[in-house]
N, C-alpha and C positions, 0 to 999 in steps of 0.2 A: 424834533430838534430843528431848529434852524440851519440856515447855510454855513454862520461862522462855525457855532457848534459842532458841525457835520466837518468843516476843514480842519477845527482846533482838536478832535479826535483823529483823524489823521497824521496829524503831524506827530501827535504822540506813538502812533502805532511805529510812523518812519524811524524818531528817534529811537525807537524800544527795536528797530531791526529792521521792518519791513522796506519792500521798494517801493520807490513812490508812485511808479506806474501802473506794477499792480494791485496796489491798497487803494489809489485814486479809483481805478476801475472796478473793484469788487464794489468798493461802498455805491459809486455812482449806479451800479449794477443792481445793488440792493434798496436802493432807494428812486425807484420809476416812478414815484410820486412827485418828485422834484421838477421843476418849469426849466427850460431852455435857459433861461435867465441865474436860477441858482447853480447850473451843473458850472457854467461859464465865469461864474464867483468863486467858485469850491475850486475849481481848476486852476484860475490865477494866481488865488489866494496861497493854494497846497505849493503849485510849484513855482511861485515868484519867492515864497518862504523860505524854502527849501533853495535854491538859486543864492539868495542873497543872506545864507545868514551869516557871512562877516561882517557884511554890512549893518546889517541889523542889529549883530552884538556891540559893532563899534557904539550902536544908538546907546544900549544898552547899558554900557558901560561908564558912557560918559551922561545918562542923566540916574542912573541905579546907585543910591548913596554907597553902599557896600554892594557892590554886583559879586563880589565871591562867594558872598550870600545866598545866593538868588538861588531857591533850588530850578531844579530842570522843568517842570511842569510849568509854574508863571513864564519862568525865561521863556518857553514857547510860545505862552499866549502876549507876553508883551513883542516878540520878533512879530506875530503874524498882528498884531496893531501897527506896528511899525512901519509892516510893510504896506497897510493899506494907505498910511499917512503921507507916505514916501513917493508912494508907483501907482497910487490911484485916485486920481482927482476927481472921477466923478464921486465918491464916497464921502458923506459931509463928515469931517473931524469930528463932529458932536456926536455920529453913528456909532462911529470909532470908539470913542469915549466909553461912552454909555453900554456900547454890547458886550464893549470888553469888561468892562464893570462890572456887569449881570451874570457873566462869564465866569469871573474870581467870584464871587457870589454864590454863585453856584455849586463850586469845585472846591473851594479854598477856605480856609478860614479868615473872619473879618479882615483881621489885617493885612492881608495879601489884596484883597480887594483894593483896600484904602493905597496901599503903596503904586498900584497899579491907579490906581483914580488920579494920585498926585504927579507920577511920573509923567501920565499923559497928558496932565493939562499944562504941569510946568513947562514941559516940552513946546507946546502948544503955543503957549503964551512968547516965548521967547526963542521960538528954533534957532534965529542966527546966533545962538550961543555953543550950539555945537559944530566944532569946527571938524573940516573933515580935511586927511592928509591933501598934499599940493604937489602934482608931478614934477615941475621943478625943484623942492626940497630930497622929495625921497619918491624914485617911479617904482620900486617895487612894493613902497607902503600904501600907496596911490591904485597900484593893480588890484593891489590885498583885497584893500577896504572897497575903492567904489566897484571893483567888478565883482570882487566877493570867492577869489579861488584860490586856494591852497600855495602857499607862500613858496615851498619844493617843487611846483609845478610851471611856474611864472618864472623860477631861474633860470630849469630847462629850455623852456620857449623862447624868452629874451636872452640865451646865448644863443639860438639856434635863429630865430628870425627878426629879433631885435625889437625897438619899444614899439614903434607904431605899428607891424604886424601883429605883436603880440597882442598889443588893445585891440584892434581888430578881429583879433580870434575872440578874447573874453567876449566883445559885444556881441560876435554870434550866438557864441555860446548861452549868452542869457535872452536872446529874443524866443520867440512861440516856434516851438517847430512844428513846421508844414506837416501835413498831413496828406501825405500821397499812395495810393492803392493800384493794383495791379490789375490788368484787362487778363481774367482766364481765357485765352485765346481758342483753346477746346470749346468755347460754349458762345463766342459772339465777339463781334469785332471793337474797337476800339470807338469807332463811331458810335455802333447800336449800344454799346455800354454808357456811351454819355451821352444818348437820347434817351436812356431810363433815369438814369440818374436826375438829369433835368425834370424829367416828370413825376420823379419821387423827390420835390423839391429843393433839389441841390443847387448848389453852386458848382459849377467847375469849371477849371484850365487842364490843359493838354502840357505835356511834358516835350520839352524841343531835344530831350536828352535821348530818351526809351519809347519805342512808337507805344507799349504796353502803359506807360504813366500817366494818370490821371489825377490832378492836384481838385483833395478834397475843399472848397474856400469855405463852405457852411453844411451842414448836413445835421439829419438827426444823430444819434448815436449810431454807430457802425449797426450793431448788433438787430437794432431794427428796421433796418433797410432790406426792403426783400430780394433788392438784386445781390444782398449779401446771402443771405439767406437762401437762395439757391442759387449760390456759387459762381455768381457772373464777375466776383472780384475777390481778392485781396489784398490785406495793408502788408505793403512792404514800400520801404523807403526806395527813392529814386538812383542811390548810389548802389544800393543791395543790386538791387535791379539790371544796374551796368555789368555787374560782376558776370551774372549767369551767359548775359552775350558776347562776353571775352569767354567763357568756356566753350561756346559753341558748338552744345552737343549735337549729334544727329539719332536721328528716330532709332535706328537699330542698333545702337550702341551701349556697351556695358558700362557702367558709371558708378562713380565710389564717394558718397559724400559723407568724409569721415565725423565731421563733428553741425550735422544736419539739423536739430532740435533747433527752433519751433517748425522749421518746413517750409521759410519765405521762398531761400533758392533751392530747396530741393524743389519745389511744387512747379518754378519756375523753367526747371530744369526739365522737368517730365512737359512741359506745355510746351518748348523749346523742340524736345523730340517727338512728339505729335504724339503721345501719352503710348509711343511703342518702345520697343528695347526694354532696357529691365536698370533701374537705380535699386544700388543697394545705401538707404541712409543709417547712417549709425550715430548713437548717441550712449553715454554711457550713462545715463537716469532714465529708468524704466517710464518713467510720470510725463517724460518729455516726449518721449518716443510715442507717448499716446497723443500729444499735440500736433506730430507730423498728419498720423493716421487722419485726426479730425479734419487738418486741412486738406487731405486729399481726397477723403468722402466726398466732402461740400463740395470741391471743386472737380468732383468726376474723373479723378485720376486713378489709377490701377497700374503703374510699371512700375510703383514705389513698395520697395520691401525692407522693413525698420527691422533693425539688429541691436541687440542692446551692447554696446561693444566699448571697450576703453581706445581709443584714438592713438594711445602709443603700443601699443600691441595688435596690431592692426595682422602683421605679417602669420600670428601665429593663430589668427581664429579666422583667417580667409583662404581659403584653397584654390583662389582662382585670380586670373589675371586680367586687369581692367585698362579698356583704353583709353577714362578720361577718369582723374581721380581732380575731386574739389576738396580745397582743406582751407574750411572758412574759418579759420584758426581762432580760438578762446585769447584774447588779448584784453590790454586796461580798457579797451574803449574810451579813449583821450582824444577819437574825434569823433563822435558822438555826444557829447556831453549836456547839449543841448534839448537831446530827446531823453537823456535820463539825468534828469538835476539832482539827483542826490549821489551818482557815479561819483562826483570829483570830491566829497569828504568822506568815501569810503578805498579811495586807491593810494599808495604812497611807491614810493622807489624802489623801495623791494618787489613789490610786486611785478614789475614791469623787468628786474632780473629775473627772477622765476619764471615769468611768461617763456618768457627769451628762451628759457631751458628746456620749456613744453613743450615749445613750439619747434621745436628743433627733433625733439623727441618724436613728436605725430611725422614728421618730415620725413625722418631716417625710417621710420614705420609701412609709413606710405610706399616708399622707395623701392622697397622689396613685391609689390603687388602691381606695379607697372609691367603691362606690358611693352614691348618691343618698340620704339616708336610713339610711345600713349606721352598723352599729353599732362600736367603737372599745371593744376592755377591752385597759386594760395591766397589769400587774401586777409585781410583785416579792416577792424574801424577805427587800429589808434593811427598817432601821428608820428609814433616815438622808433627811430631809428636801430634803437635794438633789438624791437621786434619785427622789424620790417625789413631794411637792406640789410641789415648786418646778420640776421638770422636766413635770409638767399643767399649772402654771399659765403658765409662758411657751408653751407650746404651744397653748396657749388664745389666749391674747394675737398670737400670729402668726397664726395662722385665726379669724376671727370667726363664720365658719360649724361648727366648733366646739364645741357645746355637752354640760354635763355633763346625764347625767340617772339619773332614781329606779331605785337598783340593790335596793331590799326586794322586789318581787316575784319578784326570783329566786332570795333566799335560802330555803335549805329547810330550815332550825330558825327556831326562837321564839327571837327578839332579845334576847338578856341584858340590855340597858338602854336606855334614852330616849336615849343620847345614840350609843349603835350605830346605831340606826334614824336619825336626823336627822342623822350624818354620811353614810349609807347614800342616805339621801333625799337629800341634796345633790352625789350622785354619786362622793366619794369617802371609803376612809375607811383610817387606817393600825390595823392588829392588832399588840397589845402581848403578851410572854409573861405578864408580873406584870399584866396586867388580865384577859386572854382565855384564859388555861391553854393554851396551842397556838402553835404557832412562830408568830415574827411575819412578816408579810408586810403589802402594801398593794394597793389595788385601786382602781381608777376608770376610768369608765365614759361613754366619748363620743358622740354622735352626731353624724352629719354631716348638715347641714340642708339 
């Protein structure tokens, strides 16, 4: 199979259920025959597809004589034409044309081919015939189409941060996310980590946020890199990262990380405590709880001990009392969007009320296994205010014993602004991408009196 081949089987797996980050990485994983050059096609390709397919349909729609018609398998391989024609100019239209052609040809029967041959030249021939909405006429038909995100989601934002924040978050949201890994502090320092890396012909930049971050710029595949391979790093993003140093555990300290799976900040946690004291991670999918264990092999850790456990009944399957419990709480992830593009056409409104409910639920859970004085961080990676302040602030309001407190001494960069540090100091505070340059997430920081 070729690269398109190899993206336009993809796409179908996404549509038919799969996630895009894992199905990208099984197939790229399956296919080590592939050059540096097609994984970086297959990649763009999968997830600029996936990113924009409003945009796409909009194409779709308006060059598709009866687009109701269209079943789902062409509409996918004409969206991933689309989007080569659209968002990548090194690629000659004629490529475009022609593979997609060979493509219907292949899969389809004649006249699927031909429909697809005509669409894409007519198009071709005369682009400035499709017109695309005008932020002046209409700015939420304008977000729709050129950014390409769910119409219920763009109401939210543009009542909460208004139009040019709002365009601001979409264009985060669809640029390449960074690719940043973690220094196992157990096994070598930050330096000697990125003087192997250089010499296993990387790229890298240093993180001004987390002394531990190392931004990947080029690299082989994670997976074949040997300082991955024994253990001198892991992938976790630069904002995860922050979280585990607001928890700021210490080496002999009992730790409760209720909803733990894959094991970024438990493992961070345990390196945090110089791999003494004893983390109890829980997760409630047996298959995940095997993903903690893997990271903490590689990475030479041993105070980690996985529970297969449901996160709101926390009180009745632990008999013991903990001094620092993390609840890196199950949410839409609405600010991460950009590291998973297929996230924002599978969440709606509902979902983000139920969160609200769960997450309230792990909360009251939790509540009961604190010790005396023990410390309370919850966090998340959406943006959306009813899983974040409003789900602290009635949690607050039901325990009076309760309280928030001063999360700046744990942060390990210099405060962008007065108003970082005084939500910081008032115990919680939500990260914006169009303010903080890095995924959004929220943080807040309880103790128990």
């Amino acid at each position: 199979m070729n690269a398109r081949e190899i993206a336009y089987k993809i796409l179908l797996k996404i549509e038919e259920g799969a996630y895009a980050n894992l199905i990208l990485d099984e197939t790229l994983r399956n296919n080590r025959g592939l050059t540096a050059l097609d994984r970086g096609f297959i990649t763009e390709i999968v997830y600029g597809t996936v990113k924009f397919r409003l945009r796409l349909d909009w194409m779709i729609e308006k060059t598709v004589k009866k687009p109701d018609k269209l079943k789902d398998r062409p509409r996918v391989l004409l969206r991933l034409s689309f989007y080569q024609l659209l968002f990548m100019d090194r690629v000659p239209p004629s490529a475009v044309t022609n593979e997609s052609v060979k493509l219907a040809k292949k899969f389809f029967y004649p006249g699927v081919a031909s429909l697809i041959n005509g669409v894409l030249r007519n198009y071709l021939r005369e682009p400035e015939k499709i017109a695309l909405p005008l932020i002046e006429n209409d700015s939420l038909k304008y977000l729709e189409v050129i950014y390409s995100h769910p119409r219920w989601m763009l109401k939210r934002w543009l009542a909460r941060y208004g139009l040019k924040n709002t365009e601001k978050l979409c264009e985060f949201n669809n640029t390449q996310a960074e690719l940043w890994i973690r220094t196992n502090t157990l096994r070598c320092s930050s330096d000697e980590l990125e003087e192997r890396l250089i010499k296993e012909g990387c790229k890298v930049a240093r993180s001004t946020r987390v002394p531990e971050g190392i931004l990947l710029k080029s690299a082989l595949p994670i997976y074949l890199l040997k300082s991955f391979q024994e253990g001198y790093f892991t992938v976790q993003d630069e904002s995860s990262m922050l979280v585990s140093h607001v928890v700021n555990p210490q080496p002999e300290m009992k730790v409760l990380d209720v909803c733990a799976a894959p094991g970024g900040k438990t493992t961070h946690l345990a390196q945090l405590m110089k791999n003494k004291g004893k983390i109890i991670a829980c997760d409630i999918h047996q298959h995940r709880l095997g993903l903690i264990k893997e990271n903490a092999n590689r990475l030479g850790i041993n105070n980690i001990e996985t529970r297969l456990l449901d996160a709101t009944s926390v009180e009745k399957e632990v008999d013991c009392l903990f001094d620092l419990v993390l609840v890196d709480a199950p949410c839409s992830g609405l600010g991460v969007l950009r590291r998973r593009p297929d996230s924002r056409w599978r969440k709606s409104c509902n979902d983000i009320e139920q969160l609200a409910v769960l997450q309230g639920r792990i909360l009251e859970s939790v509540y009961h296994v604190l010790a005396p004085g023990a410390k309370l961080i919850y966090s998340t990676c959406t943006l959306e205010p009813e899983e974040n302040f409003d789900v602290i602030d009635k949690f607050k309001k039901e325990h009076a014993d309760m309280v928030s407190f001063d999360l700046t001494t744990y942060f390990p960069y210099t405060f962008r602004s007065e108003e970082e540090k005084e939500e910081l100091q008032n115990g919680m505070r939500q990260y914006l991408p169009f303010e903080d340059e890095m995924e959004g997430f929220f943080i807040a920081g309880l103790t128990k009196k």
